[in-house]
DONUSE-740863 format. One line per 8 residues: number of its first residue (from 1); their letters; for each residue x, y, z of N, C-alpha, C, O. Coordinates in nm, 3 decimals, always signed. Example, Ala and Ser with C-alpha at 12.3 -4.5 7.8 and 13.67 -1.06 7.14 Angstrom:
1	AS	+1.319:-0.569:+0.780:+1.230:-0.450:+0.780:+1.320:-0.330:+0.780:+1.424:-0.332:+0.846  +1.285:-0.225:+0.708:+1.367:-0.106:+0.714:+1.290:+0.003:+0.787:+1.341:+0.114:+0.804
***
This chain:
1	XXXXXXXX	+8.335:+7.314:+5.120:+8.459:+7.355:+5.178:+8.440:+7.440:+5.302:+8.515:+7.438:+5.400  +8.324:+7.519:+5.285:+8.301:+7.614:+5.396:+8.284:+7.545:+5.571:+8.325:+7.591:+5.678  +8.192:+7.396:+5.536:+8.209:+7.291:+5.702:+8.363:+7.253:+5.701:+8.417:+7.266:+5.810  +8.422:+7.221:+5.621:+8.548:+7.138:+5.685:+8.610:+7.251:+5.690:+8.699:+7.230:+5.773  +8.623:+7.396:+5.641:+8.731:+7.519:+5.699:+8.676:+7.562:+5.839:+8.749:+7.625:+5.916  +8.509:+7.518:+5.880:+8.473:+7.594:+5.973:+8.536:+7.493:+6.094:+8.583:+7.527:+6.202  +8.523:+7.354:+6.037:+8.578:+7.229:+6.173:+8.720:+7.186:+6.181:+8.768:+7.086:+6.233  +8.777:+7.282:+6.119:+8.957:+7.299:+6.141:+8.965:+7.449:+6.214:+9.037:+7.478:+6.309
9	XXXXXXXX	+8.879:+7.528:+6.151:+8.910:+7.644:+6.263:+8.862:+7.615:+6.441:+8.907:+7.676:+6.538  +8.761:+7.507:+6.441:+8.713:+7.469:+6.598:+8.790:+7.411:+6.611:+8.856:+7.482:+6.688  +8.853:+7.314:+6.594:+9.002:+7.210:+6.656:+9.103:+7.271:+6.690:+9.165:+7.253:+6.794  +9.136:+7.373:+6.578:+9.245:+7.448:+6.623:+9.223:+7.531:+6.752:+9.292:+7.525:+6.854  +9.106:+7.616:+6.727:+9.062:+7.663:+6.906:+9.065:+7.620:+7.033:+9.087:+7.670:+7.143  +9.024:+7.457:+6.967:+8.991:+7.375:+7.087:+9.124:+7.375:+7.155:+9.140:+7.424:+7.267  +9.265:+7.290:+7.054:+9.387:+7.318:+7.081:+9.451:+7.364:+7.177:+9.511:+7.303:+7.265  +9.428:+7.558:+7.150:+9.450:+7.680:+7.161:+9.402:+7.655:+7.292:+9.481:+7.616:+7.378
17	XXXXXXXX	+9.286:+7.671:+7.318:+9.212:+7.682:+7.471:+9.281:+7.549:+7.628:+9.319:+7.547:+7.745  +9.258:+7.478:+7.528:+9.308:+7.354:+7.605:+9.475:+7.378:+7.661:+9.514:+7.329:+7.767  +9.547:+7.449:+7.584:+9.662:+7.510:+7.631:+9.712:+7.595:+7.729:+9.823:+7.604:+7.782  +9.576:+7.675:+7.746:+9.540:+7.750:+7.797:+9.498:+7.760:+7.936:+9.520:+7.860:+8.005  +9.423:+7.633:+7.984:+9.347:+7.585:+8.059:+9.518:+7.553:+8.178:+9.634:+7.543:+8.138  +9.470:+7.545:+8.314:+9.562:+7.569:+8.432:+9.542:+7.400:+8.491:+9.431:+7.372:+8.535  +9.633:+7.308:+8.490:+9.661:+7.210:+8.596:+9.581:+7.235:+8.746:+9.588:+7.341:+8.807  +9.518:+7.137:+8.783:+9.433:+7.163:+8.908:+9.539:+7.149:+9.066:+9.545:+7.199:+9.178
25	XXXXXXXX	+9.638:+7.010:+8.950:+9.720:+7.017:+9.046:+9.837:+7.149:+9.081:+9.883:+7.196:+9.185  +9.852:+7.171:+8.968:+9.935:+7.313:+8.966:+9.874:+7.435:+9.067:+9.950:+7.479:+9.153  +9.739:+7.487:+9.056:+9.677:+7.519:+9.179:+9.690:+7.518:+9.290:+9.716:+7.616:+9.359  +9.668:+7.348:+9.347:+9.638:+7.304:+9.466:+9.813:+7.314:+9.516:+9.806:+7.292:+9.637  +9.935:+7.332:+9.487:+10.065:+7.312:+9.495:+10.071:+7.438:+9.545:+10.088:+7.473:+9.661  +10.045:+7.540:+9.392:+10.038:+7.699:+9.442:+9.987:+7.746:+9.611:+10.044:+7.817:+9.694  +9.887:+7.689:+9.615:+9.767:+7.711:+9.704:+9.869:+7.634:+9.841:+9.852:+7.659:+9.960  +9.921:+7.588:+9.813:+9.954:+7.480:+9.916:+10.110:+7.564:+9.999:+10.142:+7.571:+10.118
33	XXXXXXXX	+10.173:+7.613:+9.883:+10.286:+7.721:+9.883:+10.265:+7.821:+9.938:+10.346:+7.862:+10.022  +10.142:+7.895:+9.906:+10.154:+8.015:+9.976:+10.065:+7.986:+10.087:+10.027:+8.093:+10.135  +10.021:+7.896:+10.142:+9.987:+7.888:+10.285:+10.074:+7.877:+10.387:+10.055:+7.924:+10.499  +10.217:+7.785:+10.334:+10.337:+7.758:+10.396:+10.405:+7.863:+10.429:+10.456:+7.879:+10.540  +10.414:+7.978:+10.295:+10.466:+8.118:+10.321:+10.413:+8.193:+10.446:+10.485:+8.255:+10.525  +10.239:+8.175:+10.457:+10.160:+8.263:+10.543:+10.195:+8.221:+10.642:+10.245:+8.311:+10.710  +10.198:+8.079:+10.714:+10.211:+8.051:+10.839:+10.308:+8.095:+10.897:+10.306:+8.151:+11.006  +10.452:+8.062:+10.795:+10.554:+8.100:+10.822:+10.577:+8.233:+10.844:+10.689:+8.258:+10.891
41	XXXXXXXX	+10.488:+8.346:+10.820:+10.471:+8.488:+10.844:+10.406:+8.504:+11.004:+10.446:+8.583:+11.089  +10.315:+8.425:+11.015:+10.257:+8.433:+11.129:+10.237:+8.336:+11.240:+10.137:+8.300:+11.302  +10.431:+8.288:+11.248:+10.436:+8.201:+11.381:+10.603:+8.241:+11.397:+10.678:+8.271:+11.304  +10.635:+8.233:+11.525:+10.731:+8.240:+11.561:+10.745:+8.181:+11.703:+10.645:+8.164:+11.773  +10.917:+8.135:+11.763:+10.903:+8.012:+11.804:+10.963:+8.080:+11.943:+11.074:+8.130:+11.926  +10.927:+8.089:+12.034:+10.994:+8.133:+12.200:+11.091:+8.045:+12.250:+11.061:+7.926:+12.243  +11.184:+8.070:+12.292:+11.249:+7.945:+12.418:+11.189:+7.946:+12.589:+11.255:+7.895:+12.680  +11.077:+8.001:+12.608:+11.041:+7.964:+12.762:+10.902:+7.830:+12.745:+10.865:+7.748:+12.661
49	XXXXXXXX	+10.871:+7.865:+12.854:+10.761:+7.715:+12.811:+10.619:+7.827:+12.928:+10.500:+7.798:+12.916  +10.661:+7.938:+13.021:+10.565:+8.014:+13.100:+10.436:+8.082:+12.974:+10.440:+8.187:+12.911  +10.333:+7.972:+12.973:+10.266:+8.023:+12.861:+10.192:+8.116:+12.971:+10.129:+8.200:+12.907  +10.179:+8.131:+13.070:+10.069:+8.276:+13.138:+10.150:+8.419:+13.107:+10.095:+8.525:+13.078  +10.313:+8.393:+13.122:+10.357:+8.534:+13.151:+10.395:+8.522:+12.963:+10.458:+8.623:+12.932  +10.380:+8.462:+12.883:+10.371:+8.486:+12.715:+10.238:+8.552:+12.674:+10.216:+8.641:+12.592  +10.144:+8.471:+12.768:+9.968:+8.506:+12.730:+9.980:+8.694:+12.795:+9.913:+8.780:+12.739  +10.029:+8.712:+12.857:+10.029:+8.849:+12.896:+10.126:+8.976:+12.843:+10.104:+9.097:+12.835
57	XXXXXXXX	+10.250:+8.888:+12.807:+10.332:+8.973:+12.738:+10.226:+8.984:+12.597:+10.188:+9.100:+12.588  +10.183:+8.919:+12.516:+10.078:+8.881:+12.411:+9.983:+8.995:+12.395:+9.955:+9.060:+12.295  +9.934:+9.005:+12.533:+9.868:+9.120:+12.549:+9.863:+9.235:+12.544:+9.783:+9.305:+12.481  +9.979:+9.278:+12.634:+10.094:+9.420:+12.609:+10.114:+9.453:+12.523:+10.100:+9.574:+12.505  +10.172:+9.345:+12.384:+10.167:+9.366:+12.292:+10.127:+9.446:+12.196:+10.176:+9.533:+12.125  +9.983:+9.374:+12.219:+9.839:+9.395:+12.122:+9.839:+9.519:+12.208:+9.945:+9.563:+12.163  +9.810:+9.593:+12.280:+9.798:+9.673:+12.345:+9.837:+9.844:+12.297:+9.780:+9.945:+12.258  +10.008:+9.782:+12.339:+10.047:+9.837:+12.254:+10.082:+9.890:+12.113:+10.161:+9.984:+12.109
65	XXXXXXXX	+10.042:+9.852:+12.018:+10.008:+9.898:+11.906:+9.904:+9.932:+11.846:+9.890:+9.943:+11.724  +9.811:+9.952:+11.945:+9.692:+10.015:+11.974:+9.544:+9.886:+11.938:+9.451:+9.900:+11.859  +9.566:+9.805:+12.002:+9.467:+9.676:+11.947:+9.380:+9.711:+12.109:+9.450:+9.743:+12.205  +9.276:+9.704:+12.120:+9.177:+9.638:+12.168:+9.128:+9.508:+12.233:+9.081:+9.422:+12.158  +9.135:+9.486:+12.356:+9.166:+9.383:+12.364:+9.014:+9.291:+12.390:+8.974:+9.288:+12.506  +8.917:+9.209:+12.268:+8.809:+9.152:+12.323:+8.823:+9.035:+12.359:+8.713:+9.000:+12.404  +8.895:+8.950:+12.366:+8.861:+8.843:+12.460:+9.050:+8.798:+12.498:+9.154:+8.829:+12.440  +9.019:+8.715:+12.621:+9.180:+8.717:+12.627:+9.140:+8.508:+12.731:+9.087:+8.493:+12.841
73	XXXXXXXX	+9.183:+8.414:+12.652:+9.086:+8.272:+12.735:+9.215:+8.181:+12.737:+9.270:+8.138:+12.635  +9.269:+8.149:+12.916:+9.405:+8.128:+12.969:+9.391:+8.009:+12.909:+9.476:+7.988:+12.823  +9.296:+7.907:+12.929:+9.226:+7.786:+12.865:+9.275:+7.722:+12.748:+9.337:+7.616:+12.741  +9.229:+7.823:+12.632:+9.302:+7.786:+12.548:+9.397:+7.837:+12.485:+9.443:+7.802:+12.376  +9.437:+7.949:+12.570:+9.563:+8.002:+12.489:+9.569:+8.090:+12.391:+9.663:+8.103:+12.312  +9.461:+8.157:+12.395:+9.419:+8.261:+12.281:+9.371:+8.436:+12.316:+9.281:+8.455:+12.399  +9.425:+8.532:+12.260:+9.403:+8.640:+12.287:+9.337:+8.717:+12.164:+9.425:+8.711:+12.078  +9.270:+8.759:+12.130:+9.202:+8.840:+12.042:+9.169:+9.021:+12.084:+9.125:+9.085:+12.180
81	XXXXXXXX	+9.204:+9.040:+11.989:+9.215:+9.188:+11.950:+9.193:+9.253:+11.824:+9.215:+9.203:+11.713  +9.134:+9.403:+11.855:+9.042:+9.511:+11.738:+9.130:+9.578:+11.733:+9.196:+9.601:+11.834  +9.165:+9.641:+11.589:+9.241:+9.774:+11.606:+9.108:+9.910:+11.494:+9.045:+9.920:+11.389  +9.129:+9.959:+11.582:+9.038:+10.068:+11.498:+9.100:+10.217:+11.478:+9.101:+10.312:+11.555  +9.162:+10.200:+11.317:+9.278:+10.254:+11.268:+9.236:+10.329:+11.166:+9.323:+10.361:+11.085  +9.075:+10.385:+11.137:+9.059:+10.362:+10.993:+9.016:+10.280:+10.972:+8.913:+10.305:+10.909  +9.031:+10.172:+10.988:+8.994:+10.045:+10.964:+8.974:+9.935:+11.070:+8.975:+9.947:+11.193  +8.957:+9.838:+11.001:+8.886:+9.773:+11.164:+8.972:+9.638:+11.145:+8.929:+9.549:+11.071
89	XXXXXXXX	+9.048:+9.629:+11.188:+9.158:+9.446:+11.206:+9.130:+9.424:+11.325:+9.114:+9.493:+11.426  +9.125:+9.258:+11.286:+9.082:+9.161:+11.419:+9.258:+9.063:+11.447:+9.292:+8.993:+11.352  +9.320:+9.065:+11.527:+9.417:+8.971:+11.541:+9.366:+8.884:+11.644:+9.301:+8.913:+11.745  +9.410:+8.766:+11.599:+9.388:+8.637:+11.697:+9.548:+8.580:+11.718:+9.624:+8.537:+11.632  +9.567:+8.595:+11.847:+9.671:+8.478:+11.902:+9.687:+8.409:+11.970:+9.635:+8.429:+12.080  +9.776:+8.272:+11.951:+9.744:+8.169:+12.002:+9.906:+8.114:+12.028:+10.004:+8.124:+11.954  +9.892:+8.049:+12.169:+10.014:+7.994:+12.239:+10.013:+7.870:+12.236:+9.927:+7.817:+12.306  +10.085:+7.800:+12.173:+10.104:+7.656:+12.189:+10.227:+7.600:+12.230:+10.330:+7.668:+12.230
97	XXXXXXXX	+10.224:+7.460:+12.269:+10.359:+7.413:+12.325:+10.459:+7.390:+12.183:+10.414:+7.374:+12.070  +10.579:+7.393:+12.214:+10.612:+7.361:+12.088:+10.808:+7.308:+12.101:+10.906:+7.372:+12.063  +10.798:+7.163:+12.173:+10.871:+7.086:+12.233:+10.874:+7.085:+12.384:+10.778:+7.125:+12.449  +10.983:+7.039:+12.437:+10.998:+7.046:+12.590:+11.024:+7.192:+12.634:+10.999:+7.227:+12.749  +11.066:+7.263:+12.557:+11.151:+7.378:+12.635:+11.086:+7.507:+12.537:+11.106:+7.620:+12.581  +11.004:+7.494:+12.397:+10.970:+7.603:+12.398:+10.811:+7.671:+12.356:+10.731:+7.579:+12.341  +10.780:+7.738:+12.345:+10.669:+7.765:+12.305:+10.624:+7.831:+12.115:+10.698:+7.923:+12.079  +10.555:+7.803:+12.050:+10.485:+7.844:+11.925:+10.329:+7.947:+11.960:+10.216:+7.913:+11.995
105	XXXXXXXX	+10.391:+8.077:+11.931:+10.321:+8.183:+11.852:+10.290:+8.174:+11.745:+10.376:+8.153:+11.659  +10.150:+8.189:+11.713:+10.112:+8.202:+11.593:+9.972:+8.330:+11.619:+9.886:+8.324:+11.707  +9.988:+8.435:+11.516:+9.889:+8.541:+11.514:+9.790:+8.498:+11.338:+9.799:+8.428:+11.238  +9.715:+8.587:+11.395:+9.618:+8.511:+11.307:+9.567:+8.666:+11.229:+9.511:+8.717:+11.326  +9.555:+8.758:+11.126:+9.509:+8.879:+11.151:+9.437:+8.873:+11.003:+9.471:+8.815:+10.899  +9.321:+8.959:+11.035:+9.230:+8.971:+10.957:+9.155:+9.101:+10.911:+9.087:+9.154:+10.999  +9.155:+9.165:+10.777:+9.007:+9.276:+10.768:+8.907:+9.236:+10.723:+8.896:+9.182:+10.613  +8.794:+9.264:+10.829:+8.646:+9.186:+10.797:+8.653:+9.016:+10.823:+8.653:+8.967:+10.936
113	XXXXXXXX	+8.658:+8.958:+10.727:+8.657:+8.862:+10.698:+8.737:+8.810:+10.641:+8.739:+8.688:+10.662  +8.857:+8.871:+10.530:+8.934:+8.859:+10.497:+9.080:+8.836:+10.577:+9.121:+8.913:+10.664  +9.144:+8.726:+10.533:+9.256:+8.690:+10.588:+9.428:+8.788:+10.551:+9.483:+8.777:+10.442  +9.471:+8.854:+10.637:+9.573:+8.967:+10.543:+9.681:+8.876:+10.554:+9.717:+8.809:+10.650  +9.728:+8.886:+10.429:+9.806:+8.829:+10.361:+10.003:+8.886:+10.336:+10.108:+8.830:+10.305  +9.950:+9.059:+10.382:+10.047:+9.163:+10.367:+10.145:+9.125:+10.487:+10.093:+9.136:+10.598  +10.265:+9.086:+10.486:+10.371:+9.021:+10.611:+10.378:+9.193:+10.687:+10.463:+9.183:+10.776  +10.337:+9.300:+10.686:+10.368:+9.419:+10.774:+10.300:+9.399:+10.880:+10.363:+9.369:+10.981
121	XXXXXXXX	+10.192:+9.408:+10.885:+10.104:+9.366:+11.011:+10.187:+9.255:+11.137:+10.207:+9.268:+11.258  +10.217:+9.150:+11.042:+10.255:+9.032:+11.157:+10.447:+9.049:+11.188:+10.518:+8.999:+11.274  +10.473:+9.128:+11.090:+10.639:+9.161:+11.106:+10.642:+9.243:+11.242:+10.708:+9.215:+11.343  +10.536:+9.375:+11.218:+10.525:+9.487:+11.310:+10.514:+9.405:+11.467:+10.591:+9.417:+11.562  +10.382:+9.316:+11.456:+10.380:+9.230:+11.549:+10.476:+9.151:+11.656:+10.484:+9.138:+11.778  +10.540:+9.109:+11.547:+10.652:+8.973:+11.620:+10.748:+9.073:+11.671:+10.796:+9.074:+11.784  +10.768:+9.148:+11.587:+10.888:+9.291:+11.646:+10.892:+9.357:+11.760:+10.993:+9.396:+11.818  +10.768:+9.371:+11.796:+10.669:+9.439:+11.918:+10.689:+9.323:+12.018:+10.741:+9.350:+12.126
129	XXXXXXXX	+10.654:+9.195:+11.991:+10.671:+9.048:+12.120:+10.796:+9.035:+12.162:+10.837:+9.037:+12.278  +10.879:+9.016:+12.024:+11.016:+8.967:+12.087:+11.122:+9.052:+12.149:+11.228:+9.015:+12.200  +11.063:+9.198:+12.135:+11.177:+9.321:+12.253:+11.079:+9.301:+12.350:+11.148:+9.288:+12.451  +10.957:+9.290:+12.387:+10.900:+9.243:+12.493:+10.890:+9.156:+12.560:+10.857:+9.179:+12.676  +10.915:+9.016:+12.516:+10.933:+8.882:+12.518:+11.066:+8.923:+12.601:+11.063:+8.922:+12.724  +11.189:+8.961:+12.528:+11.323:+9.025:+12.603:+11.378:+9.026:+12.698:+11.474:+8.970:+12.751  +11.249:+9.156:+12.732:+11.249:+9.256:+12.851:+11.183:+9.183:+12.962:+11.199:+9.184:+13.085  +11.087:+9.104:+12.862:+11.004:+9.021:+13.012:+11.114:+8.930:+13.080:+11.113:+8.908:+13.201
137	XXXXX	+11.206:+8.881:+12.995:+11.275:+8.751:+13.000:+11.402:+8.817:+13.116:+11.446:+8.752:+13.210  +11.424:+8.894:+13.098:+11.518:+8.998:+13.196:+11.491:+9.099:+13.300:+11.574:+9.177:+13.347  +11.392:+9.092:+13.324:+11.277:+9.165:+13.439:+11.301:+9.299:+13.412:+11.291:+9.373:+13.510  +11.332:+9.357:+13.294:+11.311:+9.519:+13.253:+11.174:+9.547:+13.220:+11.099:+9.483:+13.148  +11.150:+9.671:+13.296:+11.044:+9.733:+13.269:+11.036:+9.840:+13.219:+10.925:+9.891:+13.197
***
C-alpha cells in the first residue's frame, strides 16, 4: 500500500505543479504589452517636419534638465546625453520622420545598462520639449 499511496501522492503533485506552471504564450503577450506601454511612454509626435531646429531644441532640452551632452549626430538624428544626479542616466534621442507634415520623438533612457521603465523621467522630458518645442515654434525666447 505504501508504493501506490506514495504514486498518488506524485500525480497529485504533478497535477498541482503543472497548474502552476505559466503559458509561454501568456509571457510573450505580457512581454509584448508592456513594450507597447514603454514606447508609448517614450515617443511623442511633433507637427513640424525642421528636424535641425527639433535636433537642437532636443538639445536645450537635455540641457536643461541638467543632462550632458556626449554626442549630438545631424546624420542620424540622434542626441545622447549623461545626467550625473547621484546617479548616472544615459538618454538617447532620436528624430524621425513621421508622415508628410510631422515628426516622431522617441527618447530612449537608461541606468547603467538597464532600461528605466519609471514614465517620470520621459514625462519630465516630453514636458521640458513640448513648452520648448512651443516657444521655438513662436520665436519666444
Amino acid at each position: 500500500m505504501s508504493l501506490l499511496r506514495t504514486l498518488a501522492l506524485a500525480s497529485v503533485s504533478l497535477f498541482m505543479l503543472a497548474g502552476c506552471q505559466t503559458d509561454s504564450r501568456d509571457q510573450v503577450l505580457s512581454s509584448a504589452t508592456s513594450q507597447v506601454a514603454l514606447r508609448s511612454l517614450q515617443s511623442r509626435v511633433f507637427d513640424t517636419t525642421d528636424k535641425t531646429k527639433t535636433l537642437r531644441t532636443v538639445i536645450a532640452t537635455l540641457q536643461d534638465l541638467g543632462f550632458v551632452i556626449d554626442k549630438a549626430d545631424a546624420t542620424l538624428s540622434t542626441v545622447s546625453g549623461t545626467k550625473l544626479n547621484g546617479y548616472s542616466m544615459r538618454m538617447t534621442v532620436s528624430v524621425r520622420d513621421h508622415g508628410p507634415q510631422q515628426l516622431l520623438v522617441r527618447a530612449n533612457a537608461q541606468y547603467n545598462v538597464t532600461a528605466i521603465e519609471d514614465p517620470l523621467p520621459y514625462q519630465q522630458f516630453f514636458a521640458a520639449l513640448e513648452k520648448a518645442m512651443f516657444l521655438t515654434a513662436h520665436q519666444a525666447d
